[in-house]
N, C-alpha and C positions, 0 to 999 in steps of 0.2 A: 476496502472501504471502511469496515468497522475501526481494525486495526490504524488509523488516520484519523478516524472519529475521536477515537481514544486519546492518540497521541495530540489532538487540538486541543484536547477538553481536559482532559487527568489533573492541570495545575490550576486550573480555574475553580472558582470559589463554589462555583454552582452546580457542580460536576453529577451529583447527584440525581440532578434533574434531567440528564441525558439516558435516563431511563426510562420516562416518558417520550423519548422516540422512539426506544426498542418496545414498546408495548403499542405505540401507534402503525409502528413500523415490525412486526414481527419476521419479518422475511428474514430480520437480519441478525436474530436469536442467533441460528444454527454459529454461525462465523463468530459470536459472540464467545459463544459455548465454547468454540475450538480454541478460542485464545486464551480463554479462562483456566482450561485443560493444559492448555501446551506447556513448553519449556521455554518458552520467549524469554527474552529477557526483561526486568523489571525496566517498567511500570506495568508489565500490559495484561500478565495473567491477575495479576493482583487487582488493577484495576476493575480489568472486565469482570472478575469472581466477585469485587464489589457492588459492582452494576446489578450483577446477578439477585444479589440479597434485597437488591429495593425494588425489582421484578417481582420477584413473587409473594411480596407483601402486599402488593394491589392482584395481581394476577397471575394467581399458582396455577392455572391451569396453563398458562403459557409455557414453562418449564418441566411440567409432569414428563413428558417424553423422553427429556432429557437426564432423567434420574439416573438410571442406569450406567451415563458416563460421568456423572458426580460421585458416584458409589468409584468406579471403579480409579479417578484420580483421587479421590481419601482414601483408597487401598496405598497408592505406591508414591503420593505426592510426599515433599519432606519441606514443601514450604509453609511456613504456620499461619502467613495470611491468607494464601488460597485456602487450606485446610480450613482455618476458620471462618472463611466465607463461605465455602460449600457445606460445611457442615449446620451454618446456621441458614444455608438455603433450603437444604434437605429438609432440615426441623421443621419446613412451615410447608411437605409436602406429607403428603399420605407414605406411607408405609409399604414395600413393596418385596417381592420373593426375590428381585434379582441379590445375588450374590447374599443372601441376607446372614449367614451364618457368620463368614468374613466380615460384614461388615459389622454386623452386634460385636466380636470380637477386637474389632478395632475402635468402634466405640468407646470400650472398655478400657483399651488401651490408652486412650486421649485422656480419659478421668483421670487415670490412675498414674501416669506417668506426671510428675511435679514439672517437669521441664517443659511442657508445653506452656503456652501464652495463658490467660484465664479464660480469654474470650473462645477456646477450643473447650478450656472443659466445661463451660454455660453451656455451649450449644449441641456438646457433646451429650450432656444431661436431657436437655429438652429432646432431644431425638432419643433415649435412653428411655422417656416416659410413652412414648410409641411401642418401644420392643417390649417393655413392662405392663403394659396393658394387652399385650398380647400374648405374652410367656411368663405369668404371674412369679412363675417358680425363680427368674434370673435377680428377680428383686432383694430377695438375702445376699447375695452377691453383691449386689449395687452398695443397698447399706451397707455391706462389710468396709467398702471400698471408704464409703461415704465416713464410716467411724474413723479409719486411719487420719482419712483427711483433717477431719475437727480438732486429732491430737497434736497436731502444728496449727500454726498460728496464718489462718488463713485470709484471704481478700474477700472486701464483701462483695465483691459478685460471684464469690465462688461460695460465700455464705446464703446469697442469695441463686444462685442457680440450685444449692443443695434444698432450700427451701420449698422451691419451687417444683421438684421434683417430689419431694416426700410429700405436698399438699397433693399433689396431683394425683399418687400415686396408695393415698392412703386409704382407701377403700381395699382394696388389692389387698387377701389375704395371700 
């Protein structure tokens, strides 16, 4: 059903707003989740991973349950739209013990590697100010990360996601 939902709606203008069924309609989350995770073929993880992002900007508690298998597709996914959708869905959720060591690592890995998209290391960063407010000590780290970057000539969303990190984070000794 969802998968159909998708495939009516993905090229239409309004597409966004079929996220307001899954929040009227949450039965149908779970099937959502699954295609957002799977290996389908494109359109449909990509899609549904975007659906995802405009879910829990009105209503993260719909999706909290599901963290744990966001966490675990940003461990082994390698496509950079899911990646950056989950990643920037993650960000607007709370902070949780599954798999967390793995995932601050991989986090890390999203900054720091240049070949990812920009919109992975923005959202890579906002979820970075989660783990930084919780493990003060990874923050030298982060700015090391963060100095490299500066010495190339970078995007302003990645001037601004670095921003936006060090404001947040600058109380944090």
């Amino acid at each position: 059903m969802v998968k159909d939902l998708l495939e009516e709606h993905y090229k239409q203008h309004g597409f966004p707003k079929l996220a307001s069924r899954f929040i009227r309609e949450p039965h149908l989350i779970p099937e959502l989740v699954e295609i957002a995770i799977s290996d389908l073929k494109h359109p449909f993880p990509e899609c549904a991973s975007w659906l995802l992002t405009h879910i829990v900007k009105t209503n993260p508690e719909l999706l909290e349950e599901f963290q744990p298998r966001f966490i675990d597709c940003l461990l082994k996914s390698k496509n950079q739209s899911v990646l950056r959708n989950l990643c920037n869905t993650c960000s607007h959720l709370p902070l949780i013990d599954y798999k967390e060591s793995e995932f601050l690592d991989q986090l890390i890995e999203f900054i720091k590697d240049d070949s990812n998209k920009v919109a992975l290391f923005v959202y890579g960063m906002y979820k970075l100010i989660q783990f930084t407010q919780k493990y003060p000590e990874i923050k030298t780290e982060i700015e090391g990360i963060i100095e490299l970057k500066q010495t190339i000539n970078i995007q302003p969303a990645v001037r601004i996601g670095i921003r936006n990190y060090l404001k947040a984070t600058k109380s944090i000794a």
